[in-house]
FIVO-527115 format. One record per residue: residue number from 1; residue in three letters; chain; x, y, z of N, C-alpha, C in turn. Coordinates in steps of 0.1 Angstrom, whole numbers. Example, Ala and Ser with C-alpha at 12.3 -4.5 7.8 and 13.67 -1.06 7.14 Angstrom:
ATOM | 1 | ALA | A | 132 | -57 | 78 | 123 | -45 | 78 | 132 | -33 | 78
ATOM | 2 | SER | A | 128 | -22 | 71 | 137 | -11 | 71 | 129 | 0 | 79
This chain:
ATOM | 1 | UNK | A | -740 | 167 | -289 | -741 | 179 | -298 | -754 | 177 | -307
ATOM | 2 | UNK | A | -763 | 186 | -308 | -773 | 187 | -314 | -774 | 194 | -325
ATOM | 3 | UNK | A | -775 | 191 | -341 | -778 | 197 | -349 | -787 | 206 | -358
ATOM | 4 | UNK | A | -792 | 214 | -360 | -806 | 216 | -367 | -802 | 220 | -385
ATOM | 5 | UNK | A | -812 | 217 | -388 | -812 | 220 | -406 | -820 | 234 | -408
ATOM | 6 | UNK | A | -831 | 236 | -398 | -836 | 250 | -395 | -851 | 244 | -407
ATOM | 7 | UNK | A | -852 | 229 | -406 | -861 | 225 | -416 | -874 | 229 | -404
ATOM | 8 | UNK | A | -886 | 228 | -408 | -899 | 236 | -401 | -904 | 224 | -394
ATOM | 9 | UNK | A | -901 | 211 | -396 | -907 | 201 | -386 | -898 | 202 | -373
ATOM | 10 | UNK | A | -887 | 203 | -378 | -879 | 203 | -363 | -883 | 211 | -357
ATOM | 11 | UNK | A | -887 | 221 | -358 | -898 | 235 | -345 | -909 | 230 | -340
ATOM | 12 | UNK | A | -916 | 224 | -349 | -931 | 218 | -347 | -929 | 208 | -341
ATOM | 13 | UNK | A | -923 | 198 | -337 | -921 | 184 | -334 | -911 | 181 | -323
ATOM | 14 | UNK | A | -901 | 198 | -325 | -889 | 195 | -311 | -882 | 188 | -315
ATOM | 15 | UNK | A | -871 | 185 | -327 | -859 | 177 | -329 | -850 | 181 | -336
ATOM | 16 | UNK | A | -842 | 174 | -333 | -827 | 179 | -341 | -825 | 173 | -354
ATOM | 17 | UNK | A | -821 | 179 | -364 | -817 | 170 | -378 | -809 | 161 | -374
ATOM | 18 | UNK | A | -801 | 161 | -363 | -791 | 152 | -361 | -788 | 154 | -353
ATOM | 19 | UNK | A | -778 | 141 | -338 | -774 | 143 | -328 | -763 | 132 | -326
ATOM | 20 | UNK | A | -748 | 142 | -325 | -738 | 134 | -322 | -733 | 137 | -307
ATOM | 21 | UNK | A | -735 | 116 | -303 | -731 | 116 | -293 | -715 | 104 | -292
ATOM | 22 | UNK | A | -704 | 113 | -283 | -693 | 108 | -288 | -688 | 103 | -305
ATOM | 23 | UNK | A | -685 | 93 | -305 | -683 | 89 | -321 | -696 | 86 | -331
ATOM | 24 | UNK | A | -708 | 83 | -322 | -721 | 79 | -330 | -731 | 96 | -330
ATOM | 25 | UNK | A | -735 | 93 | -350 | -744 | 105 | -351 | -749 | 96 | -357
ATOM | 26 | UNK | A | -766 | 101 | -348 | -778 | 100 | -355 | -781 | 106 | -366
ATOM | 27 | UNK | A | -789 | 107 | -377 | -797 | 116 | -385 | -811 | 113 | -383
ATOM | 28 | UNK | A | -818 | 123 | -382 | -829 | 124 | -378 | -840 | 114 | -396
ATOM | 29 | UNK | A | -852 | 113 | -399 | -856 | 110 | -412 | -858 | 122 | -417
ATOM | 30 | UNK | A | -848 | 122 | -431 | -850 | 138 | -437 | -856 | 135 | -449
ATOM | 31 | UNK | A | -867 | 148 | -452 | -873 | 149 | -464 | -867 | 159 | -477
ATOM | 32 | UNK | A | -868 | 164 | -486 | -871 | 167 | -494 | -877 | 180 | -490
ATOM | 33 | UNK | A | -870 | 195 | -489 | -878 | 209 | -490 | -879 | 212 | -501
ATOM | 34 | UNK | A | -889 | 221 | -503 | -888 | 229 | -519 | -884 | 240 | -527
ATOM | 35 | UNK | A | -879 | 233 | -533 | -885 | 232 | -547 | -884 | 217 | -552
ATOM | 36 | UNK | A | -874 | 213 | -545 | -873 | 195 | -550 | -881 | 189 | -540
ATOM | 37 | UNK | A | -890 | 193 | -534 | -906 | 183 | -530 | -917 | 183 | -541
ATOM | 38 | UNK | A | -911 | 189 | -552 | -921 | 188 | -559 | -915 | 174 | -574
ATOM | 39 | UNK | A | -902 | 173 | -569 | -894 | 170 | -581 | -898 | 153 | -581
ATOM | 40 | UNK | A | -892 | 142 | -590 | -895 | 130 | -590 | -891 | 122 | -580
ATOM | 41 | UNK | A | -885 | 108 | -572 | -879 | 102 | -564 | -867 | 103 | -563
ATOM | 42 | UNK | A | -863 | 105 | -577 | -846 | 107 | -577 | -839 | 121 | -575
ATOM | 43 | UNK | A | -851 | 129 | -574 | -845 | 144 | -573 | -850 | 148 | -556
ATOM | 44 | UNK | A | -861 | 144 | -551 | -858 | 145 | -534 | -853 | 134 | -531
ATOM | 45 | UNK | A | -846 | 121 | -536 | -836 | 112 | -528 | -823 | 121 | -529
ATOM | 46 | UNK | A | -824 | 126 | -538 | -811 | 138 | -541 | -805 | 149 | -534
ATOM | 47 | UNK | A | -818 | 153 | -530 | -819 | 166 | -521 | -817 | 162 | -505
ATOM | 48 | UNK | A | -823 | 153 | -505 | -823 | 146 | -491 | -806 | 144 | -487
ATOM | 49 | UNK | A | -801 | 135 | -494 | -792 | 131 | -492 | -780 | 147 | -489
ATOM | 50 | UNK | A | -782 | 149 | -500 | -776 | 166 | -497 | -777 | 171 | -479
ATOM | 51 | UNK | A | -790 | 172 | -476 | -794 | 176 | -467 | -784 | 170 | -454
ATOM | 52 | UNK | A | -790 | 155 | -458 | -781 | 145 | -444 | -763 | 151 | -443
ATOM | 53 | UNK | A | -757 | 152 | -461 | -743 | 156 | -456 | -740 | 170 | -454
ATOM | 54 | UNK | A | -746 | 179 | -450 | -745 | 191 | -446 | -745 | 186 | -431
ATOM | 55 | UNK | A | -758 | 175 | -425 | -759 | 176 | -414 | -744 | 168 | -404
ATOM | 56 | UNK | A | -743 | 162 | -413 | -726 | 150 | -412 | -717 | 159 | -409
ATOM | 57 | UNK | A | -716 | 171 | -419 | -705 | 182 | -423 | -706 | 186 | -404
ATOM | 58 | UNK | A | -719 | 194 | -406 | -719 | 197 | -388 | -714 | 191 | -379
ATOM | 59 | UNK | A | -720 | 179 | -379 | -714 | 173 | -367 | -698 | 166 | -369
ATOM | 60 | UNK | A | -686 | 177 | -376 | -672 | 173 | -378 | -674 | 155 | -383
ATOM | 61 | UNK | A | -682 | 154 | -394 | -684 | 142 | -404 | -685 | 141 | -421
ATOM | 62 | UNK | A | -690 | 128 | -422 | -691 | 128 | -437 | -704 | 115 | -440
ATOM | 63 | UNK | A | -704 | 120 | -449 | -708 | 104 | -457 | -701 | 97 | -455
ATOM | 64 | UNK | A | -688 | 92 | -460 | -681 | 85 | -456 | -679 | 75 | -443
ATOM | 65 | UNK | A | -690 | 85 | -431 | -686 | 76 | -421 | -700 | 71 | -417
ATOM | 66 | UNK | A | -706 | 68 | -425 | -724 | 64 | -425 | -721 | 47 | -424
ATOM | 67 | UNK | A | -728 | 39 | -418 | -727 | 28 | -417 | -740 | 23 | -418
ATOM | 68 | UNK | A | -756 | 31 | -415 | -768 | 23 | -422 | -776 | 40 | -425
ATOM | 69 | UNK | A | -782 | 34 | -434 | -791 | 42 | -441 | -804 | 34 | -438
ATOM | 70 | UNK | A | -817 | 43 | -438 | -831 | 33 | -434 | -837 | 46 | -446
ATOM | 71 | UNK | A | -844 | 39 | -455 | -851 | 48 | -464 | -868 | 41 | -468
ATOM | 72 | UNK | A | -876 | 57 | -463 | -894 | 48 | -466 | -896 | 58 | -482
ATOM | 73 | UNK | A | -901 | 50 | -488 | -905 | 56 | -501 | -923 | 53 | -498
ATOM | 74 | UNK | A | -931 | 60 | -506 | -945 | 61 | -509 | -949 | 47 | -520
ATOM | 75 | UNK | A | -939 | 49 | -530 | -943 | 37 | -540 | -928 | 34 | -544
ATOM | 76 | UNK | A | -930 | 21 | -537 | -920 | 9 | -540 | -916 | 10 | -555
ATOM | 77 | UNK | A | -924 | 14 | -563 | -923 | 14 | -577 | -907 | 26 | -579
ATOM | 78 | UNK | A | -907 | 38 | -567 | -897 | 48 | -572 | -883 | 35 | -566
ATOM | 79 | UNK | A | -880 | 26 | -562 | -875 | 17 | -553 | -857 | 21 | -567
ATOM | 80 | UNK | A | -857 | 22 | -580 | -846 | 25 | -585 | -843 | 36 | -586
ATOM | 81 | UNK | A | -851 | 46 | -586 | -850 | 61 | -588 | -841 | 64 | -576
ATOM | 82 | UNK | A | -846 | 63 | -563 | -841 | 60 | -551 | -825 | 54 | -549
ATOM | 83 | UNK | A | -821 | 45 | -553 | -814 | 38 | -552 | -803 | 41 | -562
ATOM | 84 | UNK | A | -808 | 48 | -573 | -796 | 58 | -581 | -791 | 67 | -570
ATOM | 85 | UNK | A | -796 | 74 | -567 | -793 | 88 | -559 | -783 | 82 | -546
ATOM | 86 | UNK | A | -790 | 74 | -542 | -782 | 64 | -527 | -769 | 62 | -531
ATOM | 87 | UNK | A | -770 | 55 | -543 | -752 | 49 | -551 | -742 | 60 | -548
ATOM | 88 | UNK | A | -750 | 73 | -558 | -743 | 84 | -563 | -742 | 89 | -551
ATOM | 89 | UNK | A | -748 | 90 | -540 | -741 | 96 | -530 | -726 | 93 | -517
ATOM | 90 | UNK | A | -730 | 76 | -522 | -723 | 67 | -510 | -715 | 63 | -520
ATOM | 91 | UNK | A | -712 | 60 | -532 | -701 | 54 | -542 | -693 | 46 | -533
ATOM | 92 | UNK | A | -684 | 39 | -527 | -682 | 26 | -525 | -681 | 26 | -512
ATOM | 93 | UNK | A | -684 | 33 | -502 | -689 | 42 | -488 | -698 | 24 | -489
ATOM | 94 | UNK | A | -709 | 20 | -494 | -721 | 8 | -490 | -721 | 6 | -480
ATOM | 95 | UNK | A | -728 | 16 | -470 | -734 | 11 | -460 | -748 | 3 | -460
ATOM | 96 | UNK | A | -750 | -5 | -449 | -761 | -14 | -446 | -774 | -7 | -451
ATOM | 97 | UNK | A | -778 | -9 | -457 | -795 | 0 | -458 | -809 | -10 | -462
ATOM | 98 | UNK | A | -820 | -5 | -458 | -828 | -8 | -455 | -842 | 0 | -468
ATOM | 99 | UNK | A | -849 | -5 | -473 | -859 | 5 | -482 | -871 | 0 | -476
ATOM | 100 | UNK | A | -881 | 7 | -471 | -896 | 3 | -467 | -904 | 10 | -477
ATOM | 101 | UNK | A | -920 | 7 | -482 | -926 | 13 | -486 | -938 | 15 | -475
ATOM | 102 | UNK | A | -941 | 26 | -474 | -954 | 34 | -464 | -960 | 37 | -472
ATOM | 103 | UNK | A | -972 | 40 | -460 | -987 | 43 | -468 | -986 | 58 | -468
ATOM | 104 | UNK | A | -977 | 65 | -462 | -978 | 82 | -467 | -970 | 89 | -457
ATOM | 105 | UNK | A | -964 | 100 | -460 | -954 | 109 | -450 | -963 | 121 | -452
ATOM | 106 | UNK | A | -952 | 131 | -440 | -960 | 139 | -437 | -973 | 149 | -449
ATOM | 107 | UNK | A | -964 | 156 | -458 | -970 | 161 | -468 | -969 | 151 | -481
ATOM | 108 | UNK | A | -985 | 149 | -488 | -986 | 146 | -497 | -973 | 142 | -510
ATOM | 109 | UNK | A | -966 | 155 | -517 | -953 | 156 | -520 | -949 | 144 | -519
ATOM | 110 | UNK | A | -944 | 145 | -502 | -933 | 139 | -506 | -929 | 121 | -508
ATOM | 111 | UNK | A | -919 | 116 | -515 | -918 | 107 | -515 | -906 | 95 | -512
ATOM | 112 | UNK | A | -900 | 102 | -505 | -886 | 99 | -499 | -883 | 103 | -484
ATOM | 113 | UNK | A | -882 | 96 | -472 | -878 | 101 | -465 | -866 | 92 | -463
ATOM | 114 | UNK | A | -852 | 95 | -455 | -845 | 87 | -452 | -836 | 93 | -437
ATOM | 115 | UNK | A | -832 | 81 | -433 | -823 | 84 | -416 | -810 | 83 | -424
ATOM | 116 | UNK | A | -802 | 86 | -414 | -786 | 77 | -416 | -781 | 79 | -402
ATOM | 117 | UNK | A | -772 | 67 | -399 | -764 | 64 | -389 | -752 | 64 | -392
ATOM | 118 | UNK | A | -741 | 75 | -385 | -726 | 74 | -388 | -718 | 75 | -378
ATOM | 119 | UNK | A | -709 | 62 | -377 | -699 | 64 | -364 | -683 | 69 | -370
ATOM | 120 | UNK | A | -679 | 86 | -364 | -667 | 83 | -368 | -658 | 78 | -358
ATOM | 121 | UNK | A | -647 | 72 | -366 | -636 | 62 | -364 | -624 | 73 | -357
């Protein structure tokens, strides 16, 4: 099952927000649309995250059934701003996760991209 968010890279690039196969769904790395691409790290980790459980919601999921998260930020410095948002979204859910800092995503903006991996049970 293939998901779309109807976000503008998945046309340009050919991908799905997400793709569940049997009990495992991928999430594609989601950014931050706008108006919250313009916002701080903790308001597109916000939005993002939003985004991923809409995409969970589709594929008959949740948060809840997320087992790693892989998140690149721009400046390591947003590394708590980030990491609020992450809490507040997974509250005792703690799946495995990962924070990298990169040298830049696609648009300027932004400063948060993140995946998630969910198997439901």
């Amino acid at each position: 099952m293939n998901i779309s968010s109807g976000g503008d890279f998945e046309q340009i690039f050919g991908y799905s927000r997400a793709v569940r196969v049997g009990e495992h769904i991928h999430v594609s790395g989601t950014t931050a649309r706008e108006p919250f691409r313009s916002g701080d790290a903790y308001e597109q980790a916000a939005a993002v995250l939003s985004i991923i459980e809409t995409a969970l919601r589709e594929a008959d999921s949740s948060l809840a059934a997320v087992v790693r998260t892989v998140t690149y930020v721009t400046d390591i410095k947003d590394a708590q701003l980030v990491a609020r948002a992450h809490r507040e979204a997974f509250g005792d859910v703690l799946p495995a996760a990962t924070m990298v800092e990169v040298s830049a995503l696609l648009d300027p903006k932004m400063k948060v991209e993140i995946e998630a991996y969910a198997i439901e049970r």
